[in-house]
C-alpha positions as CSV (number, residue, x, y, z in Angstrom):
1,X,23.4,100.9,126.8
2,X,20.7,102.8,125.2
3,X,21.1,105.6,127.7
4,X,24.5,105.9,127.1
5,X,23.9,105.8,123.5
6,X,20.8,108.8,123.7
7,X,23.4,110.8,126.5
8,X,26.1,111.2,124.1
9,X,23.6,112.0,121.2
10,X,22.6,114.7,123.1
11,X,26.4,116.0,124.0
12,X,27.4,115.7,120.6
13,X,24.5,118.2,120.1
14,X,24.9,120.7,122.5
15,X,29.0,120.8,121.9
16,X,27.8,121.7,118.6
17,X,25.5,123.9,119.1
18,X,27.7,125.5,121.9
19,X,30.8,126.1,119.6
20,X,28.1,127.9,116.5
21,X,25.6,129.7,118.9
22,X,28.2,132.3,120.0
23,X,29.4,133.0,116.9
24,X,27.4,135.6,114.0
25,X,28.5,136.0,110.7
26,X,30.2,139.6,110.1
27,X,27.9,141.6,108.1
28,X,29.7,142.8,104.4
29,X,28.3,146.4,104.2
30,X,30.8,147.6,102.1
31,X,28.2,148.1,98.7
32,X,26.4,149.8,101.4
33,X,28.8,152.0,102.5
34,X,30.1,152.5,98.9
35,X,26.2,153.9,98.2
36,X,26.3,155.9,100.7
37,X,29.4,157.8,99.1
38,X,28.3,157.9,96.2
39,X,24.8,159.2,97.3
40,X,26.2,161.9,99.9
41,X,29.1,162.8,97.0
42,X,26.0,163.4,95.2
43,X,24.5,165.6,97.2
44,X,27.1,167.7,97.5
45,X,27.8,167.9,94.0
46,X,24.4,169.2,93.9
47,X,23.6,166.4,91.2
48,X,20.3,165.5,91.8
49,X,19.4,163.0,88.8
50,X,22.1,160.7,91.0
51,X,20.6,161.5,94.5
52,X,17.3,160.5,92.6
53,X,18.3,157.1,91.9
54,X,19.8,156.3,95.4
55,X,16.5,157.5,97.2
56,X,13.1,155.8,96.9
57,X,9.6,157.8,95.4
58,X,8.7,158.4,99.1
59,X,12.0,159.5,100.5
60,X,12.0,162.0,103.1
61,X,14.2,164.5,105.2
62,X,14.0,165.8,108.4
63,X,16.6,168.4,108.8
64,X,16.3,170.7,112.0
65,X,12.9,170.0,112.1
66,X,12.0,171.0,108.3
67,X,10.6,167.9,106.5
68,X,11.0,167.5,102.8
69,X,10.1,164.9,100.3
70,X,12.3,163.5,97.5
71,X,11.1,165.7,94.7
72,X,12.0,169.1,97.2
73,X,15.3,167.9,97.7
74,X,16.5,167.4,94.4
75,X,14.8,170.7,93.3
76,X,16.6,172.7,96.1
77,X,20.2,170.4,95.7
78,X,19.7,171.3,91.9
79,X,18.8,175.1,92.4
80,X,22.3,175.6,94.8
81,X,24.6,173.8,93.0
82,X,27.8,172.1,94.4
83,X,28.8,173.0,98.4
84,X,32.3,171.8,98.8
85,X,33.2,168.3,99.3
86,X,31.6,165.7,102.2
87,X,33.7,165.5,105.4
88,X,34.4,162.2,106.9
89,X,31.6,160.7,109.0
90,X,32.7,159.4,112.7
91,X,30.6,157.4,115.2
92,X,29.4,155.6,112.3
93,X,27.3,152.4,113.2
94,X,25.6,150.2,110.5
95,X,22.4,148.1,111.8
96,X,20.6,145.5,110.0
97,X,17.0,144.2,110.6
98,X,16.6,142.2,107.2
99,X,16.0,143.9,104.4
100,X,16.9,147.6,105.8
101,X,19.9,148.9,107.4
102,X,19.5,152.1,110.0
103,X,23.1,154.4,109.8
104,X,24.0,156.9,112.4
105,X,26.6,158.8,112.8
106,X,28.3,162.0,113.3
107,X,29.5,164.3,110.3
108,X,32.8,165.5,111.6
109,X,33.3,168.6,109.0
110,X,29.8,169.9,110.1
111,X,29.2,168.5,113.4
112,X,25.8,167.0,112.3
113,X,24.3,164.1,113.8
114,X,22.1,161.9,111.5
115,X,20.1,158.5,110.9
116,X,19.6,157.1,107.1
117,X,17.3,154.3,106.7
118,X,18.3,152.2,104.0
119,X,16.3,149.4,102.0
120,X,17.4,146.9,99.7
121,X,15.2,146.9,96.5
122,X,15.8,144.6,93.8
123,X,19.3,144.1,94.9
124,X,20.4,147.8,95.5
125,X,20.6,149.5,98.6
126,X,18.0,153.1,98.7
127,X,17.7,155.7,101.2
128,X,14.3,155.9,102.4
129,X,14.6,158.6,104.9
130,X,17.2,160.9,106.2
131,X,17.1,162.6,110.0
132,X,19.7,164.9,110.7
133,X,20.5,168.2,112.8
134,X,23.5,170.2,114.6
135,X,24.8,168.1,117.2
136,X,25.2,170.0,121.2
């Protein structure tokens, strides 16, 4: 009786954890993707006191093999002025590993491949570093 008792214990177990262990729990990155707007919409507004509170002190970009930190950026975004409106990213894929989110992508207006790193800080979602360049 007792091991028919402990073999159904562990059934009811593994049915369980068969039916859950398949199964993740979609990822909401819509505030994410809404930052990411309004960062990039930023950027091309050539409004760098918004771009400055999307990216975090140390943020960086690596743009055809030209690095520049966050305070170069804003200075050169600033200096040129607005450049037309964002197109529409494709291949777009969101990953997460905790606390940071990686984006790639493909900007379709400009044919630009790029990867944001994204951290969440006190709630809000940062750009920590952008790598992008003209894709073949």
């Amino acid at each position: 009786m007792k091991l028919m008792l402990a073999v159904t214990v562990l059934f009811l177990v593994f049915s369980a954890q068969a039916q859950t262990g398949g199964k993740t729990a979609a990822v909401d990155d819509s505030d994410l993707k809404s930052t990411e707007q309004q960062w990039v919409e930023a950027y091309y507004k050539g409004d760098g006191k918004t771009l400055a509170r999307f990216e975090t002190d140390d943020f960086t970009v690596i743009a055809n093999g030209q690095k520049e930190t966050k305070a170069e950026q804003i200075a050169e975004v600033e200096r040129r002025g607005p450049v037309g409106v964002p197109a529409s990213n494709t291949e777009e894929e969101i990953r997460h590993y905790g606390d940071v989110a990686i984006i790639t992508g493909l900007s379709g207006g400009a044919n630009v491949r790029y990867t944001a790193v994204w951290v969440m800080q006190n709630g809000q979602w940062k750009v920590v570093h952008l790598h992008y360049s003209m894709a073949a």
